[in-house]
N, C-alpha and C positions, 0 to 999 in steps of 0.2 A: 467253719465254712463262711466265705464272704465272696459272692459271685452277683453281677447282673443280669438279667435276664438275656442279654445280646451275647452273654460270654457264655452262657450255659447253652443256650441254642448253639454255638458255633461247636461248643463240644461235642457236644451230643451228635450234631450230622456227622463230624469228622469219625466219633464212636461206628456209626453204621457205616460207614464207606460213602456218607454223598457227597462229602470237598472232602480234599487233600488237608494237608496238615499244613496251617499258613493260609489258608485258602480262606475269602472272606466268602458267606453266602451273601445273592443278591439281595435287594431290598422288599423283594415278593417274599422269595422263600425266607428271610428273616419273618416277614409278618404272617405266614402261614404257618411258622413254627411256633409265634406266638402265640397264635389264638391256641396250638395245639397244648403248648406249656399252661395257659390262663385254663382250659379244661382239667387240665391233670390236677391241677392245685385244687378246682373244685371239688374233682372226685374225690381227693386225699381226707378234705373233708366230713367224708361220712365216713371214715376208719379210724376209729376210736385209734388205736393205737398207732397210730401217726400224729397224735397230737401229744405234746409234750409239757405243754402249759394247765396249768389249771388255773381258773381264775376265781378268784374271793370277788363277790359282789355283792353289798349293802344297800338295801331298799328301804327309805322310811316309809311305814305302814299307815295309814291313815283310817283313823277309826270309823267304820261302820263300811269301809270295803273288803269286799272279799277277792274278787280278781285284778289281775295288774295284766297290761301287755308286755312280751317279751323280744324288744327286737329292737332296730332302728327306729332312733326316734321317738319308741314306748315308753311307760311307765318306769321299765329297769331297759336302760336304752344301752345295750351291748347286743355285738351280734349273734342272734336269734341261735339259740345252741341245740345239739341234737342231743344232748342228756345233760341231764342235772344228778353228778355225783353222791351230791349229797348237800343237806341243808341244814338253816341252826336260827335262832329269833336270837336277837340281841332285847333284853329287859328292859334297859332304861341304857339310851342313845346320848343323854345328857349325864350319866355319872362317869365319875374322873375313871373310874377302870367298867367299863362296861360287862356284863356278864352273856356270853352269846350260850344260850342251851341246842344241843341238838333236837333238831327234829325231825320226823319220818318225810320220805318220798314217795307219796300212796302210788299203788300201781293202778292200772283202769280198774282192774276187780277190785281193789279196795276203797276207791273212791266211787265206785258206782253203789258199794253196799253201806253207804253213807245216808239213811235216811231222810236227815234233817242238814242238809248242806248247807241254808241260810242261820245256822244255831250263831249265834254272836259271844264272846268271853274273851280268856286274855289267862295266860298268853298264846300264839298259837302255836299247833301240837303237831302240824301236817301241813305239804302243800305238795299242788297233784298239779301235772306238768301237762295241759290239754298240748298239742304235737303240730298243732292247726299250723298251717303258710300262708298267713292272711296277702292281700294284694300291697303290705306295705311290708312285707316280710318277717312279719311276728308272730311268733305264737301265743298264748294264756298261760299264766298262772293263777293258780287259785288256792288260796289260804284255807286254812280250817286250824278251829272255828274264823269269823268272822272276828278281826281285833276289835275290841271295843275301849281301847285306851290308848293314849297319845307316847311318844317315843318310844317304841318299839320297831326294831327293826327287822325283816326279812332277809336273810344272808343265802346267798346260793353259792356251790360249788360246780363251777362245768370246765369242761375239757375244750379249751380253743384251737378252733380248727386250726392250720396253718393257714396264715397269707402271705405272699411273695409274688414277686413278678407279674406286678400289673403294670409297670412301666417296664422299658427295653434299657434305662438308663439307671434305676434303682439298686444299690446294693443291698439285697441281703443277706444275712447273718445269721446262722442256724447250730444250735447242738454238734459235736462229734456226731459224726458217720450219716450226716444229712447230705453233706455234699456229693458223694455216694450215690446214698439212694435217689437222690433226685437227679443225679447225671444219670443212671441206669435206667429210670421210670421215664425220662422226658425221651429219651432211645429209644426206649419200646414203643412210646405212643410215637415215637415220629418213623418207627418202622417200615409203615402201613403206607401214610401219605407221602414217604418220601422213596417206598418202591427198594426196601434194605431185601439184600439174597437171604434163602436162607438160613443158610449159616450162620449169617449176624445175625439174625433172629434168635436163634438158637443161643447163640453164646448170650447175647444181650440178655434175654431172659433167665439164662442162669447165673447172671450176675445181679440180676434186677432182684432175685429172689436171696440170694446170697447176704445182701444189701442190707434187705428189707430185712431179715432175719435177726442182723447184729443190731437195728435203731429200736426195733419193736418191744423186744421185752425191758428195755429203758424206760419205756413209760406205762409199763405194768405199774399200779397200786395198790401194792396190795392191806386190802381190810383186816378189821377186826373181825373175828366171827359171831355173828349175832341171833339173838332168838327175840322170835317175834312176840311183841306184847302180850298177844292174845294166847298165848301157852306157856309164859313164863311159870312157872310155879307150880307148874302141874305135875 
């Protein structure tokens, strides 16, 4: 897929019947489509399985901190993720082959039954994802225990949302069968504002879902199966 944002709008209206084919839209209805396209990407956002990317991100840990901000501009300055796959410490940041161990992603219940949350040691063995949207767009991270020694690092794994089409004039570039679902999905939201009959309504949605069907399970990952520390061995 490699489309800009002015080309995917103009397909997408011609999809529903609002121009002819050839037909430019005006310079309104272009910039109404947009803001409706700059939504759809947000929404896309919170669907795990619309994100294709996973991103490896390496934090050095500094001793006798236990939280870090997650977002623009923060402590681990990428944008502000709605899950954290999974996580790992790197031992020592400074040896020629570094050794990264995995470690847990506590849930609220298991970091709420956490005691002693200020406990200080090394290396660490957990970290618990607070969900917070501060007014700068970050959320918290929080280690355990508390590191208490120098090169070490915090490594997360998160699923990055899609971004695209915040300009009219940007190419982008996406996986097989994106281009697709995102000419089908930008149809359906411009169904509504742009007064589509029903029957393209109809049709658009069964092809919006059709779509959506074949990119999805592409960015299934699937895990190990795992047993929790605390019943190992029993």
């Amino acid at each position: 897929m490699a489309a800009t944002a002015r080309q995917a709008i103009a397909r997408a209206l011609i999809e529903i019947g609002y121009t002819a084919a050839g037909e430019v839209p005006t310079a309104a209805e272009e910039q109404d489509a947009h803001v409706v396209l700059k939504r759809l990407i947000s929404s896309l956002g919170a669907e795990r399985l619309a994100a294709y990317e996973l991103l490896r991100t390496a934090t050095a840990l500094t001793s006798g901190t236990r939280d870090y901000s997650i977002g623009p501009g923060g402590a681990i300055n990428i944008t502000r993720p709605l899950w954290i796959e999974r996580a790992g410490c790197v031992l020592d940041s400074s040896a020629t082959d570094p050794i990264e161990i995995g470690i847990d992603v506590l849930t609220d219940q298991r970091w709420a039954a956490i005691a002693l949350k200020t406990l200080s040691a090394s290396p660490i063995t957990a970290v618990y994802f607070d969900r917070r949207f501060d007014t700068n767009h970050r959320g918290l991270l929080s280690t355990y225990p508390t590191i208490d020694a120098s090169n070490h690092q915090l490594v997360i794994y998160t699923p990055q949302a899609v971004t695209a089409f915040d300009s009219l004039t940007e190419v982008y570039v996406g996986p097989p069968g994106y281009e697709e679902a995102f000419h089908f999905e930008l149809a359906w939201f411009l169904c509504g504002p742009f007064a589509a009959p029903s029957e393209i309504r109809q049709r658009v949605k069964e092809s919006r879902i059709e779509a959506w069907a074949r990119v999805k399970p592409t960015n299934v990952r699937v895990g190990e199966m795992r047993c929790d520390r605390a019943v190992a061995g029993r």
